[in-house]
VODO-390477 format. One record per residue (C-alpha): residue number from 1; residue in three letters; x, y negated, z. Coordinates in nm, 4 decimals. Each point is the difference from the previous one (the first is absolute). Layout:
BEGIN
+-----+--------+----------+----------+----------+
! num ! residu !       xx !       yy !       zz !
+-----+--------+----------+----------+----------+
! NUM !    Ala !        X !        Y !        Z !
...
+-----+--------+----------+----------+----------+
***
This chain:
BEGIN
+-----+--------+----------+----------+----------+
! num ! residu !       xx !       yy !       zz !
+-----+--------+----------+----------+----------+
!   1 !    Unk !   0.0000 !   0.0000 !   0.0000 !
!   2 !    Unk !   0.1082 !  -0.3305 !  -0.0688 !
!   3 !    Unk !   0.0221 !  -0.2693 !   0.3088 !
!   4 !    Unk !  -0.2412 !  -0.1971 !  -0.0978 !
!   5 !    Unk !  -0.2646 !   0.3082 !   0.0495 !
!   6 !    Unk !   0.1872 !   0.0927 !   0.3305 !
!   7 !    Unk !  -0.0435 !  -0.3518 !   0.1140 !
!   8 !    Unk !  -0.3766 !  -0.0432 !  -0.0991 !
!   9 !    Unk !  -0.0665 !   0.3429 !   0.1898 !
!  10 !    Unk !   0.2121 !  -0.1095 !   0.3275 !
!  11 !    Unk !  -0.2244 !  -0.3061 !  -0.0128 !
!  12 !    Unk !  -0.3140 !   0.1504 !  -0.0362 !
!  13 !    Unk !   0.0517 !   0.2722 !   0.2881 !
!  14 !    Unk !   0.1188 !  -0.2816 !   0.1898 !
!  15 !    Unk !  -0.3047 !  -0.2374 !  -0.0592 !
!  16 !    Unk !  -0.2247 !   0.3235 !   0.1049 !
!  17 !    Unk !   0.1950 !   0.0577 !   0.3140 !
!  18 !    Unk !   0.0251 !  -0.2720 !   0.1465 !
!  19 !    Unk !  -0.3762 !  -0.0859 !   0.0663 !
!  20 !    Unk !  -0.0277 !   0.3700 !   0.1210 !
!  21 !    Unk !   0.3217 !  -0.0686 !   0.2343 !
!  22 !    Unk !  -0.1791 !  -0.3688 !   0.1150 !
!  23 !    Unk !  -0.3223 !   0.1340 !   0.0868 !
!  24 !    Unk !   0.1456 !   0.2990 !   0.2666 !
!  25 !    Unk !   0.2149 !  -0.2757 !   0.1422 !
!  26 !    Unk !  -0.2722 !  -0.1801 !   0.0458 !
!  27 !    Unk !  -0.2409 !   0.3205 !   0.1405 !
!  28 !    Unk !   0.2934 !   0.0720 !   0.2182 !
!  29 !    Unk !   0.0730 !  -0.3171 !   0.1340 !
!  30 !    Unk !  -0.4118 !  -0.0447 !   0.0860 !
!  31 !    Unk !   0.0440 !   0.3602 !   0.1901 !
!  32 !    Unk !   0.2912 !  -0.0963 !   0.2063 !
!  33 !    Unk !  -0.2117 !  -0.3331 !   0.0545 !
!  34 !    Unk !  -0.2913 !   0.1954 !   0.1365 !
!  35 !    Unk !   0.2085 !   0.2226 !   0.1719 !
!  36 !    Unk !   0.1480 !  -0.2423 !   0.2321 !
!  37 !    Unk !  -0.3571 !  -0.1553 !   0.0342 !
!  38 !    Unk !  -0.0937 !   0.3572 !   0.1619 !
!  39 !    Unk !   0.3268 !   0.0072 !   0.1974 !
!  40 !    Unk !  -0.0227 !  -0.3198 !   0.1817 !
!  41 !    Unk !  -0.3834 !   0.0455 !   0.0715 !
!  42 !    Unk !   0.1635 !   0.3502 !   0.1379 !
!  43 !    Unk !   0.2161 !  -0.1826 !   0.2181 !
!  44 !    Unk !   0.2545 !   0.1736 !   0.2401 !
!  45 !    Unk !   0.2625 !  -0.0202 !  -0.3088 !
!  46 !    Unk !  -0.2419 !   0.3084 !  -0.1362 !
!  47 !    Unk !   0.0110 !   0.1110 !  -0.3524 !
!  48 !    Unk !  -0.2701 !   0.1671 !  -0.2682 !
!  49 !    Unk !  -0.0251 !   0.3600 !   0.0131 !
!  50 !    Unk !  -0.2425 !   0.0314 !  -0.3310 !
!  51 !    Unk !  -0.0917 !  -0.2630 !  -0.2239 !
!  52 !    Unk !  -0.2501 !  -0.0134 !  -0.3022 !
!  53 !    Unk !  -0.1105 !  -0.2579 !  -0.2545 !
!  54 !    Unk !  -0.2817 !   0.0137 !  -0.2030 !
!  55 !    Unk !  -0.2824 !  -0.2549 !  -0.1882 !
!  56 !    Unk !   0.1510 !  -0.3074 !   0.1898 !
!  57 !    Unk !  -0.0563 !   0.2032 !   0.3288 !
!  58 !    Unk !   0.2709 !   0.1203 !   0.2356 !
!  59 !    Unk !   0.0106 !   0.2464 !   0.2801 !
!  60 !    Unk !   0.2684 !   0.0521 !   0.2269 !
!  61 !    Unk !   0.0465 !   0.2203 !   0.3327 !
!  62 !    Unk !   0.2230 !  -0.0625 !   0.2962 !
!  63 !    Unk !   0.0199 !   0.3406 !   0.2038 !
!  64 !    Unk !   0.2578 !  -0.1695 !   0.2621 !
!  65 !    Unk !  -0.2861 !  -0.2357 !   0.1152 !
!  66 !    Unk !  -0.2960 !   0.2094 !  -0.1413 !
!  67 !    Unk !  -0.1027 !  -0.2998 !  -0.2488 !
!  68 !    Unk !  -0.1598 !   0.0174 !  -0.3031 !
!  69 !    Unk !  -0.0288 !  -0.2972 !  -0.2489 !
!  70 !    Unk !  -0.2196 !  -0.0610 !  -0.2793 !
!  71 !    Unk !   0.0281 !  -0.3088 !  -0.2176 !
!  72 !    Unk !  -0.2625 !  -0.0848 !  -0.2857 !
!  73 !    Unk !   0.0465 !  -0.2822 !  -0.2153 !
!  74 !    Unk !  -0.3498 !   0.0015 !  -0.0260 !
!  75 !    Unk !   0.0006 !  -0.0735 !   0.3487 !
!  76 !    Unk !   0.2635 !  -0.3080 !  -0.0940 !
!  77 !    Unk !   0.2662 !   0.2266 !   0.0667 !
!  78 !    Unk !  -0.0492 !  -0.0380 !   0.3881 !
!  79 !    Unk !   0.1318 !   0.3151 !   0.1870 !
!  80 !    Unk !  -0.1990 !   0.1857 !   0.1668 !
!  81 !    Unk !   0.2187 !   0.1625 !   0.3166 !
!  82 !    Unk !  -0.1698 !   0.3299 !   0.1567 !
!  83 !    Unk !   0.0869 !   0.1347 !   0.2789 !
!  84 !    Unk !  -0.0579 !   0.3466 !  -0.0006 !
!  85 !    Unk !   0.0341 !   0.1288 !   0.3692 !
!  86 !    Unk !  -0.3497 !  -0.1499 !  -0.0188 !
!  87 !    Unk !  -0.1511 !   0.2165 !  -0.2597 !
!  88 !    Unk !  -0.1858 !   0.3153 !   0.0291 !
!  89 !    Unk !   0.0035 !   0.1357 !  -0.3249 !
!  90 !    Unk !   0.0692 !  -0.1136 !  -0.3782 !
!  91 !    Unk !  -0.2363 !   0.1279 !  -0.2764 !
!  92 !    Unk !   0.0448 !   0.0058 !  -0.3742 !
!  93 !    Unk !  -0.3747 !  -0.1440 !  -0.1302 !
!  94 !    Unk !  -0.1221 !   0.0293 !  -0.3720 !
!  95 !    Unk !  -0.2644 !  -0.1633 !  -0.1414 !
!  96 !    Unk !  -0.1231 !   0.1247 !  -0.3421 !
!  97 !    Unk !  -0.1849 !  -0.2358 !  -0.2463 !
!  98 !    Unk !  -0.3524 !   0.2410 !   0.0239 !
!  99 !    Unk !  -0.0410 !   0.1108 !   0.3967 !
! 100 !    Unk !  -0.0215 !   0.3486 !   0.0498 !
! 101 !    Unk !   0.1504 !   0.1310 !  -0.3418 !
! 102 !    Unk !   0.4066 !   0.1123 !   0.0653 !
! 103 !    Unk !   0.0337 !  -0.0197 !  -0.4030 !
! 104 !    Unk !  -0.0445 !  -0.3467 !  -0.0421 !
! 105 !    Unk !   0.2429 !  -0.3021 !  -0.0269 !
! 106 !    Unk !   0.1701 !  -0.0856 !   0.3353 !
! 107 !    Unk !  -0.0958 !  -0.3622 !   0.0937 !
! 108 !    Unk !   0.1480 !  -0.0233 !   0.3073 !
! 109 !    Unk !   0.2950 !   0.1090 !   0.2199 !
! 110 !    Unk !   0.0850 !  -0.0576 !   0.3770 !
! 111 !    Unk !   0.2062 !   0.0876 !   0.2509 !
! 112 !    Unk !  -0.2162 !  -0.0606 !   0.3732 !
! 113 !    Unk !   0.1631 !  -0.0065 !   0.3197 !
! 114 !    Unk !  -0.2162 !   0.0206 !   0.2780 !
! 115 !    Unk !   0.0639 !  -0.1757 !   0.2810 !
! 116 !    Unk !   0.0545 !   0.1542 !   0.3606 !
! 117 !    Unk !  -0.2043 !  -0.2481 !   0.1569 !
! 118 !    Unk !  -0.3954 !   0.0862 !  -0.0781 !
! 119 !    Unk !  -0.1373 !  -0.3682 !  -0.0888 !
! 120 !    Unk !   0.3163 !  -0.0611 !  -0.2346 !
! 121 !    Unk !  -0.0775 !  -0.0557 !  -0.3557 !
! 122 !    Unk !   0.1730 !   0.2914 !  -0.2626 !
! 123 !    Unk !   0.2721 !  -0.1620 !  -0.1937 !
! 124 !    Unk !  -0.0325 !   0.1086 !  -0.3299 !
! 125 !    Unk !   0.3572 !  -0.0030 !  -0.2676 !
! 126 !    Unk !  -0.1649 !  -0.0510 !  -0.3436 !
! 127 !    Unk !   0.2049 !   0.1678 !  -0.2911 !
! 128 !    Unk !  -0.2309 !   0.0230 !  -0.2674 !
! 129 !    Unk !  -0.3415 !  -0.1898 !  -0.0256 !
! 130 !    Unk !  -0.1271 !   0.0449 !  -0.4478 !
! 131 !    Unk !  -0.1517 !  -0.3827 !   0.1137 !
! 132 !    Unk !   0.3571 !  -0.1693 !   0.0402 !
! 133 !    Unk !   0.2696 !   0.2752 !  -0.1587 !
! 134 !    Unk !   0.0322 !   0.1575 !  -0.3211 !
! 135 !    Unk !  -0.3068 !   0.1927 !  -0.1691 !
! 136 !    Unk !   0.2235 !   0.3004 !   0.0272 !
! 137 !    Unk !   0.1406 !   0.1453 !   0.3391 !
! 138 !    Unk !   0.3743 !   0.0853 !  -0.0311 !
! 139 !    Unk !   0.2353 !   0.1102 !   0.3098 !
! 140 !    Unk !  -0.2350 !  -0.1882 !   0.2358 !
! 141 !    Unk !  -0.1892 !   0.3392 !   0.1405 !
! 142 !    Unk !   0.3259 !   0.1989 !   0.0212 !
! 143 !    Unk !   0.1882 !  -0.3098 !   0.2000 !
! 144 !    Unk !  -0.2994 !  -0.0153 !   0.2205 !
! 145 !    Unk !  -0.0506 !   0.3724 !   0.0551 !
! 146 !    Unk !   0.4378 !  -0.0120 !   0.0714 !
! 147 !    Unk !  -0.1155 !  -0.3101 !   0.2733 !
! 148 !    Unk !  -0.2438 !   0.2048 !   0.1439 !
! 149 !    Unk !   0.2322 !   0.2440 !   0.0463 !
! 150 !    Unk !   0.2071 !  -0.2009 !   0.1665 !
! 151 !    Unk !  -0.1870 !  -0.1953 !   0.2084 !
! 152 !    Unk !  -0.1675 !   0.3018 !   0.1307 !
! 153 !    Unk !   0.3255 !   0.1569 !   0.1113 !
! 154 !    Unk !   0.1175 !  -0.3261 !   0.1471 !
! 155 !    Unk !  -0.3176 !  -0.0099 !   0.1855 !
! 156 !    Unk !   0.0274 !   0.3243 !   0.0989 !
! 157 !    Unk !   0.3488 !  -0.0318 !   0.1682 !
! 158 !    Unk !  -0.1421 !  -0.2830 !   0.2206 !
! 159 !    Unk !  -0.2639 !   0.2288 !   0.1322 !
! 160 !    Unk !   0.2593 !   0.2384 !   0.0621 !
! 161 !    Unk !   0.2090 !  -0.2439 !   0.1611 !
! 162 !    Unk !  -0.1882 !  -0.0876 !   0.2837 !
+-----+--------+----------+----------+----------+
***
């Protein structure tokens, strides 16, 4: 090949790379932002144990201080900070477009803690609502089902704790 070719193709792959490069600067640099958000709501010097982003939501758990935290920027991107030696139980909740019918479209899904305390509200961790998200669900129900998981064992441990 002749330089002129060589140069043309250097350019090209490097006018494709770099937005590719730019933009998972830029996700990684909002990650470690959010990150440190958690950490210093955490306090105690405390770090992240798991981490997930998601539809302009993020969830976070800190098992050190048994804190979850939950920010939608639906919400405005305030964090919601759970503590979860006050929860009873989490439950994975999904609502399908027509009630009653298991085949049809999933509408909604929620994660519910439920609170300790008997006139405490349930906080509910929206993932997916068809009204606000995409038509189509993606990884939302297996990230929730994975939370679920996880706050459940989490939940468990404190029980077992005391």
């Amino acid at each position: 090949m002749d330089t002129i070719t060589i140069l043309l193709t250097v350019t090209v792959l490097i006018l494709c790379a770099v937005p590719i490069i730019i933009a998972q600067r830029n996700k990684a640099k909002k990650e470690k932002e959010i990150k440190e958000t958690f950490s210093k709501l955490a306090g105690d010097n405390s770090s992240i144990d798991k981490f997930d982003r998601w539809n302009k939501k993020t969830l976070a758990i800190n098992n050190h201080n048994n804190k979850l935290f939950f920010i939608s920027e639906k919400d405005q991107g305030a964090p919601n900070v759970i503590d979860l030696s006050a929860m009873q139980q989490a439950s994975l909740i999904k609502s399908h477009r027509n009630e009653g019918s298991e085949n049809s479209a999933i509408k909604k899904v929620e994660l519910y803690l439920v609170p300790k305390e008997k006139g405490q509200p349930n906080i509910e961790l929206e993932f997916y609502d068809a009204d606000h998200d995409s038509l189509t669900i993606r990884d939302e129900l297996q990230l929730a089902e994975k939370w679920s998981a996880i706050l459940q064992s989490a939940i468990s441990k404190l029980k077992e704790a005391k």
